[in-house]
C-alpha positions as CSV (number, residue, x, y, z in Angstrom):
1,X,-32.2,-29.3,-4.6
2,X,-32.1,-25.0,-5.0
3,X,-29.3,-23.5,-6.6
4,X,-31.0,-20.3,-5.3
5,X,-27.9,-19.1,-3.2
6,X,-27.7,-16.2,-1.1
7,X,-26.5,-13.1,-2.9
8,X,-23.5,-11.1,-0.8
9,X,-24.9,-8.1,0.9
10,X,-23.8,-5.6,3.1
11,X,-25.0,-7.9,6.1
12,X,-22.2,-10.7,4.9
13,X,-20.2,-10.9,7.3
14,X,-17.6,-13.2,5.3
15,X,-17.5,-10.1,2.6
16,X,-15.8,-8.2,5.6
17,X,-13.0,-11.2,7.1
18,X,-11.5,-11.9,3.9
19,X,-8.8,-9.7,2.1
20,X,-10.6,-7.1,-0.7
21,X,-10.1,-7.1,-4.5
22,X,-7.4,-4.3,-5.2
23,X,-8.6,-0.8,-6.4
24,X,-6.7,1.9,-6.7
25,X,-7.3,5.2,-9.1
26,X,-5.6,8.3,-9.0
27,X,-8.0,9.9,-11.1
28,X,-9.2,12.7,-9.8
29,X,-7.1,16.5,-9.9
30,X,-8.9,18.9,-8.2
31,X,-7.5,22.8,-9.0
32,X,-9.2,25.0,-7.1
33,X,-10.3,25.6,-3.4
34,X,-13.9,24.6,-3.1
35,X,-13.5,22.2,-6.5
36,X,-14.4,18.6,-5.5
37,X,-14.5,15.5,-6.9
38,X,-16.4,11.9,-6.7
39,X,-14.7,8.5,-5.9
40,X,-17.9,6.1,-7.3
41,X,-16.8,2.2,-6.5
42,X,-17.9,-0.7,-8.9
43,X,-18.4,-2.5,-5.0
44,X,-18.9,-2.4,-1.8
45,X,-16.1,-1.7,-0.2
46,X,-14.1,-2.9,2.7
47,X,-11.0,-0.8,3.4
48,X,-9.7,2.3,1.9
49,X,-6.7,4.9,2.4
50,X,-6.8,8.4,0.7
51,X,-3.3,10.2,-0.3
52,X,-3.8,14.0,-0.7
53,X,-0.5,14.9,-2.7
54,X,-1.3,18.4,-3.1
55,X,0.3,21.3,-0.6
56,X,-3.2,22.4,0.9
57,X,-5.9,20.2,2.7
58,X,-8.4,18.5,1.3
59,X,-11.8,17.0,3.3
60,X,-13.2,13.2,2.9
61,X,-17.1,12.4,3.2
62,X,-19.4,9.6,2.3
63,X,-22.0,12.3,0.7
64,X,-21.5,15.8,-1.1
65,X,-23.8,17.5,1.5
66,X,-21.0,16.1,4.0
67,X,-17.8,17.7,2.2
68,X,-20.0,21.2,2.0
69,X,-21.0,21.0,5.7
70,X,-24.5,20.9,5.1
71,X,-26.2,21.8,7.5
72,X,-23.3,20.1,9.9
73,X,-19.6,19.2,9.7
74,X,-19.9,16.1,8.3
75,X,-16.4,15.0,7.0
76,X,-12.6,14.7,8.2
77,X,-9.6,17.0,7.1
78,X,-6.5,14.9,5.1
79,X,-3.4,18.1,5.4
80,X,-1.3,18.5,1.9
81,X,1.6,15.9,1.5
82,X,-0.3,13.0,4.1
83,X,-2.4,10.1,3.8
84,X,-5.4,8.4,5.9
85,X,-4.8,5.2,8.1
86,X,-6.1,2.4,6.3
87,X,-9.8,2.5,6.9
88,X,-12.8,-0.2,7.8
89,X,-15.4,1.7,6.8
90,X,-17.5,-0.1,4.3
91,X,-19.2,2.1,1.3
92,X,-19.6,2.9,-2.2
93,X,-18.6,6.2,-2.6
94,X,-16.4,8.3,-1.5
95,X,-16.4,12.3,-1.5
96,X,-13.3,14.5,-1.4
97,X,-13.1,18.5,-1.7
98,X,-9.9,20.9,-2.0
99,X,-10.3,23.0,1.4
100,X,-7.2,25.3,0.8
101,X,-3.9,25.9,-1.2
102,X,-3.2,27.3,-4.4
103,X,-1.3,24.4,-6.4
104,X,-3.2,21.5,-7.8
105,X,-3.9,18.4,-5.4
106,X,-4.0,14.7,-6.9
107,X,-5.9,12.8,-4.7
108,X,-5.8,9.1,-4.5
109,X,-7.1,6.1,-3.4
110,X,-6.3,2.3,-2.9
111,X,-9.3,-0.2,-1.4
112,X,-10.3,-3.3,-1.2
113,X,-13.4,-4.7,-2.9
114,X,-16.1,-6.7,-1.5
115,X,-18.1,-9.0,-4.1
116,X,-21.4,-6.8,-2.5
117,X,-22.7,-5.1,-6.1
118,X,-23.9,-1.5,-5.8
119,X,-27.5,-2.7,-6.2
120,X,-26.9,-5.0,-2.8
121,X,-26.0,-2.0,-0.8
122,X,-28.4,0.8,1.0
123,X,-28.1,4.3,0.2
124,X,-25.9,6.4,3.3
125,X,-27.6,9.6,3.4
126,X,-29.3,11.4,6.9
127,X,-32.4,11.4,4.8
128,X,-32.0,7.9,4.7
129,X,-31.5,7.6,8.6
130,X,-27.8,7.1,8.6
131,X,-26.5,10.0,11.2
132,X,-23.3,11.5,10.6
133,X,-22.7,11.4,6.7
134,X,-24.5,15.0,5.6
């Protein structure tokens, strides 16, 4: 008998029914317009909300080409003081840029984990063929 299991991937469908491993990190502070910052998850993930506590807006992409609007318009706009729904999008990273406002903004986020490693996961990119992300 094989104790060669399948490894979770981003195909897994079961990775995606269950409830995620909590994550959350308010790590990042970003200070001035244009400044942006990096959300790098140790998994796959399978929810997430961001909370933009700063006065001025802030835009959330899946690739830094994306939150530059290179060459297209390739992320969404969180306003100071709000949140994002809770969403099923499933990634690794995450990508957040200060669009306007003079006072600092902490951005957060909380997520729930898959068990799909970083190594189990393809690369979302346009050169990669994904449309959309930048």
């Amino acid at each position: 008998m094989s104790l060669n299991y399948a490894l979770p991937s981003h195909g897994s469908t079961s990775e995606y029914q269950c409830s995620g491993v909590p994550y959350v990190s308010s790590s990042h502070t970003i200070t001035s317009v244009g400044g942006y910052a990096e959300f790098n998850m140790p998994f796959v993930l399978r929810h997430f909300t961001i909370f933009n506590s700063g006065s001025g807006a802030i835009r959330v992409g899946f690739t830094e080409n994306g939150i530059f609007s290179n060459p297209d318009a390739n992320y969404f706009v969180v306003q100071g003081n709000s949140q994002t729904p809770r969403l099923e999008i499933k990634c690794m990273k995450v990508f957040v840029r200060k669009d306007e406002g003079t006072t600092a903004n902490v951005v957060s986020i909380v997520a729930g984990l898959t068990n799909v490693t970083q190594d189990r996961f393809f690369a979302i990119t346009g050169s990669n063929g994904v449309a959309g992300v930048g």
